[in-house]
C-alpha positions as CSV (number, residue, x, y, z in Angstrom):
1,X,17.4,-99.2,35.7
2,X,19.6,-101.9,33.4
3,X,22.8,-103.2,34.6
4,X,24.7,-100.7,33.1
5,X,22.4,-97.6,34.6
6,X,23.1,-99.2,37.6
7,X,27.1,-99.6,37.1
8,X,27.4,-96.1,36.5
9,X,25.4,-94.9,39.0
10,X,27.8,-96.7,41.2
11,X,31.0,-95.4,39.7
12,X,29.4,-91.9,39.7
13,X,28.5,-92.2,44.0
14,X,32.1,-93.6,44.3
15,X,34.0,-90.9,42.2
16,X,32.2,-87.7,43.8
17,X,31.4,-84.6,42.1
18,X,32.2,-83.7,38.6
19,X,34.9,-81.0,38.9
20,X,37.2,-83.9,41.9
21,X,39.2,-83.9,39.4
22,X,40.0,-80.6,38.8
23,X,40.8,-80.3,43.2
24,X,42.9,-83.4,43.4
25,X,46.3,-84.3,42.3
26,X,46.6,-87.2,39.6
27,X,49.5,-89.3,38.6
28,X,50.4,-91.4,35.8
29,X,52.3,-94.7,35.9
30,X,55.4,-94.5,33.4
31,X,57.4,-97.4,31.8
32,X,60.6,-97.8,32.7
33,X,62.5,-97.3,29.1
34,X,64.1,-100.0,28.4
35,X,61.7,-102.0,30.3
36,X,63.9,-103.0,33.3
37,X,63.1,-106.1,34.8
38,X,65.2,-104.8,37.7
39,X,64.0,-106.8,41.4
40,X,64.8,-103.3,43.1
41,X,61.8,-101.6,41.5
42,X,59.6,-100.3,44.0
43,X,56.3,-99.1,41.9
44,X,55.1,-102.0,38.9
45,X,52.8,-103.7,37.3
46,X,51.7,-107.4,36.8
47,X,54.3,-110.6,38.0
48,X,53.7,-111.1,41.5
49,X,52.9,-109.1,45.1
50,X,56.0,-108.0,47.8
51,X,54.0,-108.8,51.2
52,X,54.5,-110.2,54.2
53,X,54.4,-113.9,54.5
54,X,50.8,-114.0,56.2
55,X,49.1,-112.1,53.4
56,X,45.9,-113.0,52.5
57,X,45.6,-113.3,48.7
58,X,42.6,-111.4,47.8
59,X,40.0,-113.7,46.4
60,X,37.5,-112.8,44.0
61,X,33.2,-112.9,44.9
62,X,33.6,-117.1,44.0
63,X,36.4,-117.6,46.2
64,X,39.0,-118.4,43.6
65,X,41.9,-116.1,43.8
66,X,42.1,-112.9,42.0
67,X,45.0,-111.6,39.5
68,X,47.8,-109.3,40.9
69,X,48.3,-106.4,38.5
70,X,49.8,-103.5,40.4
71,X,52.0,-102.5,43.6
72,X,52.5,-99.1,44.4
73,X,55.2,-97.4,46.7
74,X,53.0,-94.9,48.4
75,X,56.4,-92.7,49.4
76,X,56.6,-92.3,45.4
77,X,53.2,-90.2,45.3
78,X,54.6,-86.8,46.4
79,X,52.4,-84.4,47.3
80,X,51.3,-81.3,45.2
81,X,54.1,-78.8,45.2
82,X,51.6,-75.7,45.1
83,X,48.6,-77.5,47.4
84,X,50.1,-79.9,49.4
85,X,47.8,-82.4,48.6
86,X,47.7,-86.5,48.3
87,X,45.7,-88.9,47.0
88,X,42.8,-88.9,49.6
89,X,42.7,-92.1,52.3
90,X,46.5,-93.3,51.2
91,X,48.9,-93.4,53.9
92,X,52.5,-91.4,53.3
93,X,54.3,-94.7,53.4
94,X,53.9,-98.9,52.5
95,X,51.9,-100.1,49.3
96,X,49.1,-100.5,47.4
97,X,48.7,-103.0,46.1
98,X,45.4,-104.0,43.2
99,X,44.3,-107.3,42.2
100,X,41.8,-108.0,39.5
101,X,39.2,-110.7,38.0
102,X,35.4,-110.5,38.3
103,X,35.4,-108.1,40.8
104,X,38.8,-106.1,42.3
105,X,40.5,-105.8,45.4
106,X,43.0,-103.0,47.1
107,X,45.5,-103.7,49.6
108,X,47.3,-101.5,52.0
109,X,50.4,-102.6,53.6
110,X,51.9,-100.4,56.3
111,X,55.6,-98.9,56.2
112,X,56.3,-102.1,58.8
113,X,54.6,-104.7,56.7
114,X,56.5,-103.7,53.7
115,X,60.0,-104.1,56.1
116,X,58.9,-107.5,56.3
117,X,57.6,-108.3,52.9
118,X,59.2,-110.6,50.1
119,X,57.9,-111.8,46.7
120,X,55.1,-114.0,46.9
121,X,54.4,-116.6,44.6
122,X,50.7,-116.6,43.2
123,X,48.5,-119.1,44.5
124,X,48.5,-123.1,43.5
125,X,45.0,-122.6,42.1
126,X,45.1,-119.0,40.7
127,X,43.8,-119.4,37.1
128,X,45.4,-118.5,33.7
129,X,44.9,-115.1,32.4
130,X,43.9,-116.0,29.3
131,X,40.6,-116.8,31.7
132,X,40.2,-112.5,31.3
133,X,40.8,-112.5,27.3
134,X,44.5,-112.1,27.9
135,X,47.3,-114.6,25.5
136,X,49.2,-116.8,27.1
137,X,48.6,-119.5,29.9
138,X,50.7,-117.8,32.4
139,X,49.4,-117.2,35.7
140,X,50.5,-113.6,36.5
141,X,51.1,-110.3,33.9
142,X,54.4,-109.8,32.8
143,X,56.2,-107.5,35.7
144,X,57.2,-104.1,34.1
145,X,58.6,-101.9,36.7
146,X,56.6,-98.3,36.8
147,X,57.5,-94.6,38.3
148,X,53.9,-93.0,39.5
149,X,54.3,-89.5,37.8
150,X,52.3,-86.5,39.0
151,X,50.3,-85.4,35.6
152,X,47.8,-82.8,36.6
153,X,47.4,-80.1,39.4
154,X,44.4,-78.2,40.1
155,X,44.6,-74.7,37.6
156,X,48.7,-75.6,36.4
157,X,49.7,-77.6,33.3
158,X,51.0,-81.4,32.6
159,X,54.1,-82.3,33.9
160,X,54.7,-85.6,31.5
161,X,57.6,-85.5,29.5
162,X,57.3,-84.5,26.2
163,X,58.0,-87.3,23.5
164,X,59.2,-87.2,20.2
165,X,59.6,-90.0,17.7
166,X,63.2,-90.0,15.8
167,X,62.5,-89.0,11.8
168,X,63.6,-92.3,11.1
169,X,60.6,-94.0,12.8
170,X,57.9,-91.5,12.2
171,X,55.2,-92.9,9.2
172,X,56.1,-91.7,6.1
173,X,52.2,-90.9,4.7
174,X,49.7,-93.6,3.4
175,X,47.9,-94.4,0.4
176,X,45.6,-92.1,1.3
177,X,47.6,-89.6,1.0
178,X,48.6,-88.9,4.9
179,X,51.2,-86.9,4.9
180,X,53.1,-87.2,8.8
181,X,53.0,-84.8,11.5
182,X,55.4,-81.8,10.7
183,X,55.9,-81.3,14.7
184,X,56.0,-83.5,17.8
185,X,52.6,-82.8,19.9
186,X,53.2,-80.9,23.4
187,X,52.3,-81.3,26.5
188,X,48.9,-80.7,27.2
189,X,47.2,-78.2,29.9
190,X,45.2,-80.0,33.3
191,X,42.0,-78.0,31.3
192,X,42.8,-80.9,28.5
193,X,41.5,-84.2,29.7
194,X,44.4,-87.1,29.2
């Protein structure tokens, strides 16, 4: 078995049976539009954790600290209107928070913790991100704030907005001959994978 036989195995024994996603709920994290940079956002992505003082920065398999890229309000992730269901092993309250590199880490912080918690700043010796194949030199992601959507429940159809672009922005054909869509797409049934 190669590395990647052995990867996927892995993912495979951690994600469960094939149809799990089609008995538990999913959600989807949305921009904020315009992308508020808003401190009272609750749910985002990249910048920098809200924890207590005393956390423990999780540290990647070397020991060198790992990049934040998420924070989650787990209040946010209602539970299935028709099943009553929630994202298996999450508490009801606090945050998750995810930090990547070489490896990844989750956190959970209880409702209490989060009463306590501030913005941390990243660690003296966390590395550039440009370390991952990502511009710039900065230490953290740019913080976009995020609302956790539900998109899929078992047997009903999407709940994501539907989008559509303004004439004046849609592509006007190619030189191939292109011509642009004549209707906005639709929102697409849980049977359709996103």
């Amino acid at each position: 078995m190669d590395d990647d036989d052995a990867w996927l195995a892995e993912l495979f024994e951690r994600g469960g049976d094939p149809d799990r996603a089609k008995q538990l709920p999913a959600w989807a994290l949305l921009f904020h539009s315009p992308f508020d940079r808003s401190g009272d956002a609750t749910s985002w992505i990249g910048g920098a954790p809200k924890a207590p003082g005393n956390f423990e920065w999780a540290k990647d398999r070397d020991g060198t600290p790992l990049h934040f890229i998420a924070q989650i309000d787990l209040a946010s992730l209602k539970p299935e209107p028709q099943t009553g269901l929630r994202p298996p092993g999450l508490p009801a309250e606090g945050a998750l928070l995810v930090f990547i590199g070489k490896s990844w880490a989750c956190r959970i912080l209880s409702a209490a913790q989060m009463s306590q918690a501030k913005i941390l700043p990243p660690p003296e010796d966390l590395a550039p991100v440009s370390k991952h194949g990502f511009f710039g030199e900065g230490r953290t992601f740019l913080r976009r704030p995020v609302t956790p959507t539900r998109i899929s429940t078992p047997a009903t159809t999407t709940v994501l907005p539907s989008f559509q672009i303004p004439s004046s922005r849609r592509s006007t054909g190619s030189s191939t001959g292109a011509s642009p869509r004549s209707k906005p797409r639709t929102s697409s049934t849980a049977s359709n994978p996103i």
